[in-house]
C-alpha positions in Angstrom: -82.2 70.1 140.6 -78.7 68.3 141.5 -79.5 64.7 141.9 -78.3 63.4 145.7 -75.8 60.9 145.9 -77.2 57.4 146.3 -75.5 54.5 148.2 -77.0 50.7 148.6 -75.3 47.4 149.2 -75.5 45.1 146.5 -74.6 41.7 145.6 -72.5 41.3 142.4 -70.3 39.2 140.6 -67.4 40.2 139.0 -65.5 38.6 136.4 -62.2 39.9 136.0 -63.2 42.9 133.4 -66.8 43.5 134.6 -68.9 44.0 137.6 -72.2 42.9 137.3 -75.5 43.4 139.7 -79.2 43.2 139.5 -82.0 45.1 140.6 -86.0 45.5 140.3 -87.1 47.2 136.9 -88.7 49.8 138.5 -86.8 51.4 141.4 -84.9 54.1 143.1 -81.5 52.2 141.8 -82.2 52.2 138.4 -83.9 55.3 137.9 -80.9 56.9 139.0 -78.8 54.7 137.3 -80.5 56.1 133.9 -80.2 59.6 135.0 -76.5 59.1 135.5 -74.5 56.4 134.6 -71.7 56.9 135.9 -70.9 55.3 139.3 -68.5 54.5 142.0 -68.6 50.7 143.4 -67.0 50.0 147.0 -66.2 46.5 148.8 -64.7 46.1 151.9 -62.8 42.9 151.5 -61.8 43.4 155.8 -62.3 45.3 158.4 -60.9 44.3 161.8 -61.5 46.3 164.6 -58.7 47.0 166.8 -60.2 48.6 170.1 -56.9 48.9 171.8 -55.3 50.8 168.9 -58.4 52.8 168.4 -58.2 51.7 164.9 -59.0 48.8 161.9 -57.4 46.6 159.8 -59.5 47.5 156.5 -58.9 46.6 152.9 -60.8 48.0 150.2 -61.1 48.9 146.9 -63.7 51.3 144.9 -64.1 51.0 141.3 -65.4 54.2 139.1 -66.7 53.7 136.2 -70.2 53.8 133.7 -73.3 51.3 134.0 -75.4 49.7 131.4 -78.9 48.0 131.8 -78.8 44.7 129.8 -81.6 44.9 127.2 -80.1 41.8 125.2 -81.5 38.5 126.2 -78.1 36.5 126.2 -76.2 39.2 127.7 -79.0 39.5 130.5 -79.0 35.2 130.8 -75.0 35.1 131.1 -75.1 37.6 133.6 -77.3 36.4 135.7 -75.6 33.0 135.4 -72.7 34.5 136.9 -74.1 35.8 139.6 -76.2 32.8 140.8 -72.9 30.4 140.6 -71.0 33.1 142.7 -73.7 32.9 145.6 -74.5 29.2 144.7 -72.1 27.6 143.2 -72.8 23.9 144.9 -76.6 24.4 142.8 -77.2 22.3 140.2 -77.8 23.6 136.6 -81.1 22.4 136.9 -82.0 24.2 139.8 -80.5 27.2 138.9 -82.5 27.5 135.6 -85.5 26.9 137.5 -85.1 30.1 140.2 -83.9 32.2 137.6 -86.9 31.4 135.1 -89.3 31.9 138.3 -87.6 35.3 139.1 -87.0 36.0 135.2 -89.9 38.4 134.3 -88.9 41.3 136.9 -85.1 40.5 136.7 -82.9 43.6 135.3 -79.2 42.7 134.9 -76.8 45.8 134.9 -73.0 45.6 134.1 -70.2 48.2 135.2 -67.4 49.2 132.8 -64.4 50.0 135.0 -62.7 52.9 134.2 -60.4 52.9 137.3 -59.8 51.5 140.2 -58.2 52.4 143.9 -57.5 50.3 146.3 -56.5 51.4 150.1 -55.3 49.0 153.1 -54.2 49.2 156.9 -50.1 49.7 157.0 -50.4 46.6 159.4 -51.5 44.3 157.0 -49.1 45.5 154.3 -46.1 44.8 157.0 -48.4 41.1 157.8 -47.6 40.3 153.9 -44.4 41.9 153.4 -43.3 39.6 156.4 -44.9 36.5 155.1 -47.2 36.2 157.6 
C-alpha cells in the first residue's frame, strides 16, 4: 500500500546548510519519516492578500531533500540549541538548559539535508525590489 502524502506545520531552525525540527518519538511524523526519508519543506515568508486584484503578494520557497533522526547525543543537544535561541533568543543559557533537560527524555531532533531548493514570488514584489522600494 502507497503511503499518503503527509503535510504538518513545524517550527524549525535553519542554519544556512541544514533545516532542523523536532517531534514526539512516537508519532504520525516520524513514523513516516522512517518509511520515507525523503521530504519536501515549504515556508511562506509573505503572503498579502490583495482583494481588489483578486490576488497575493506570496513569497516562498520549498526545499526537497532527505531526513535523518538524531541518534547522537551532541548532534541531538546542538540541534536543539538552535532551535530554542531561534524562538527564544532573549533566554538565558540557564534557562534554556533547564526547559530542554525538562523536555529532554521525549525530545527527537531530526535534520534535513537539502538537495534543492525553489523559490517562487509575486511579479509585484519583484518590480517593489527592482525599483528600490
Amino acid at each position: 500500500m502507497a503511503a499518503t502524502p503527509y503535510a504538518v506545520p513545524l517550527n524549525y531552525v535553519y542554519d544556512g546548510q541544514k533545516i532542523y525540527f523536532h517531534c514526539a518519538v512516537d508519532g504520525h511524523k516520524i513514523d513516516a519519516i522512517r518509511r520515507e526519508p525523503k521530504a519536501s519543506f515549504c515556508v511562506i515568508d509573505q503572503d498579502q492578500v490583495m482583494p481588489a486584484e483578486y490576488t497575493s503578494y506570496f513569497r516562498s520557497v520549498i526545499v526537497f531533500g532527505t531526513v535523518r533522526v538524531l541518534e547522537d547525543e551532541q548532534e541531538k543537544r546542538a540541534s536543539i540549541e538552535k532551535l530554542a535561541i531561534r524562538y527564544a533568543p532573549m533566554d538565558s543559557k540557564q534557562n534554556r538548559d533547564r526547559v530542554i533537560a525538562l523536555e529532554w527524555a521525549p525530545l527527537c531532533m531530526l535534520e534535513m539535508t537539502i538537495d534543492h531548493i525553489s523559490g517562487k514570488q509575486a511579479i509585484e514584489l519583484v518590480r517593489q525590489q527592482e525599483a528600490g522600494e
